[in-house]
N, C-alpha and C positions, 0 to 999 in steps of 0.2 A: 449511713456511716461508711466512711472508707478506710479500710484496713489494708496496709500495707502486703504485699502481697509478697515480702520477703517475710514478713511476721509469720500469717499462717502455712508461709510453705516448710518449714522446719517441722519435727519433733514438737517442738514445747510449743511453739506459737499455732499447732493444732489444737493441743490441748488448752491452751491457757483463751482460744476461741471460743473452744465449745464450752468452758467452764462460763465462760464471759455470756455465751449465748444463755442457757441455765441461768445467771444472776438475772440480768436486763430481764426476760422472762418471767421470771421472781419477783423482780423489785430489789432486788439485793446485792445490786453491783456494788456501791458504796461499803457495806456489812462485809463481802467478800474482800473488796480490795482491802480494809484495815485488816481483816483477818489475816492476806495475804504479805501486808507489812509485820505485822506481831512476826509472823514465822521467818518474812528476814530478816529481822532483828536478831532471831535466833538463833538463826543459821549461822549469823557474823558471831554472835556470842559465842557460840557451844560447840568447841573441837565435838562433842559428844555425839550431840546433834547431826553434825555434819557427812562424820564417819559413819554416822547409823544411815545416812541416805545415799553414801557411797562402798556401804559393804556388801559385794555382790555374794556372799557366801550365807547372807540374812534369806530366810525365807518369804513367801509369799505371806503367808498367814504369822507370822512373826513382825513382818516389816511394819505389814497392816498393827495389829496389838499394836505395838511401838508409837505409829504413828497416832492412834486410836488417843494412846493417851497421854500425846504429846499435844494433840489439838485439846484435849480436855485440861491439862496446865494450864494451855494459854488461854483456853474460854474462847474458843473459836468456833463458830456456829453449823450447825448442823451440814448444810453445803458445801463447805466446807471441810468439814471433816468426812465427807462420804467422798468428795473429789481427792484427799489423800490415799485416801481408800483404795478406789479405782490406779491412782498411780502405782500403789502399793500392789494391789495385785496383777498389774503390766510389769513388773518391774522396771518402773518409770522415774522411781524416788529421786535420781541420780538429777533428772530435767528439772527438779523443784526450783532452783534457782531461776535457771532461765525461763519457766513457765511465768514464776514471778513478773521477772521484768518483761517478759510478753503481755502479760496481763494487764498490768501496769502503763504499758504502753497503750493498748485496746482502748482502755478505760478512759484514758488521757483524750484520744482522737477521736472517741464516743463525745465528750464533752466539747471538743474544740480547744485543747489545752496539747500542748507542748511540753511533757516532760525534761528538766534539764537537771543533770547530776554535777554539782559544783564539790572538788576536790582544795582545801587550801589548807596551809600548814598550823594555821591555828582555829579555834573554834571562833565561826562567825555569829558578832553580834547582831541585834533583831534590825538596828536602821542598815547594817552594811547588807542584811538581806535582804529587807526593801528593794532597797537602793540596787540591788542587783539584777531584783525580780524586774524591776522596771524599764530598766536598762535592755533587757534580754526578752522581755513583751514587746518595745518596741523594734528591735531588732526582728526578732521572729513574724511578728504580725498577729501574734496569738496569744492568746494567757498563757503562765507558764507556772507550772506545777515545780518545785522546785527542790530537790532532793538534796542535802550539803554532806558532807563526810570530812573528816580530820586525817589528815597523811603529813606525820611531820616531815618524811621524807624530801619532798619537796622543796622545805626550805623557804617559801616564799611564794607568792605570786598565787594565782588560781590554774585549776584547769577547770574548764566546763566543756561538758557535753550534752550534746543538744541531736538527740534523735542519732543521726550517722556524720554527724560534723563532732570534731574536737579542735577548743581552741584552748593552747598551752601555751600558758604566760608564767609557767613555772621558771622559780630561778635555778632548780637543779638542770629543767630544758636547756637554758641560756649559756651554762655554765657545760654543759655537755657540748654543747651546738660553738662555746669559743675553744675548748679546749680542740676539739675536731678542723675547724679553722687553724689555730696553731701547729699541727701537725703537714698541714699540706703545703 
């Protein structure tokens, strides 16, 4: 398997390595990675949450409790919950995110799959994300794992991102990109 070597040269794309190594080991990369979506789920949901893994004045043995039974809410399995652990006592809580999407990424190029995060200002139906996924398999050359999120900001159009490419067909992009035009 080939991992990107901008992945584990970072912080979190070490850690989110050797957690990866741990799973695969295990048998438990799958189990890990749902577990690793629940918690960004939660992370998007819960000012709470969020603040508690960016409060540097939280202690070691505190962060840990916290986090201890924050993986026992979501019913997150044991390797998981000991990998919080370990960030907890690094004071590492802050990297959860992007351990995440390192992880995530791993996992994806472990399988042969192409993660791509698709941004559109309304919520996509099941044939337009078909229709997407298809589109962006043959483009890439690879399966493609496909992550969608809601930004009414935007206005219209998509954005995707596909590994270290983005391509913005948003109409807030368009509408910045004439108004910038107009000016000069």
């Amino acid at each position: 398997m080939e991992i990107s070597s901008g992945i584990t040269a970072s912080l979190s794309g070490r850690y989110a390595s050797a957690l990866f190594d741990l799973a695969n080991e295990q048998g438990f990369v799958n189990a890990v990675e749902g577990d690793l979506e629940k918690l960004d789920a939660a992370l998007r949901e819960s000012a709470d949450l969020k603040g508690l893994i960016n409060n540097p004045q939280l202690g070691r043995d505190a962060a840990g409790r916290a986090m201890d039974s924050v993986a026992g809410l979501l019913g997150l399995g044991d390797l998981t919950k000991k990998f919080l652990g370990v960030l907890a006592s690094n004071r590492r809580l802050s990297a959860l995110p992007d351990v995440i999407r390192a992880f995530g990424q791993i996992a994806a190029a472990h399988r042969g799959e192409v993660s791509a995060e698709v941004t559109s200002a309304h919520a996509l139906d099941d044939a337009q994300i078909a229709a997407l996924t298809e589109k962006l398999k043959a483009r890439a050359g690879k399966s493609i794992k496909l992550k969608t999120s809601v930004d009414p900001d935007i206005l219209g159009g998509l954005v995707v991102k596909i590994g270290s490419q983005m391509i913005d067909s948003s109409i807030r992009t368009r509408l910045n990109s004439l108004a910038q035009a107009m000016k000069a």
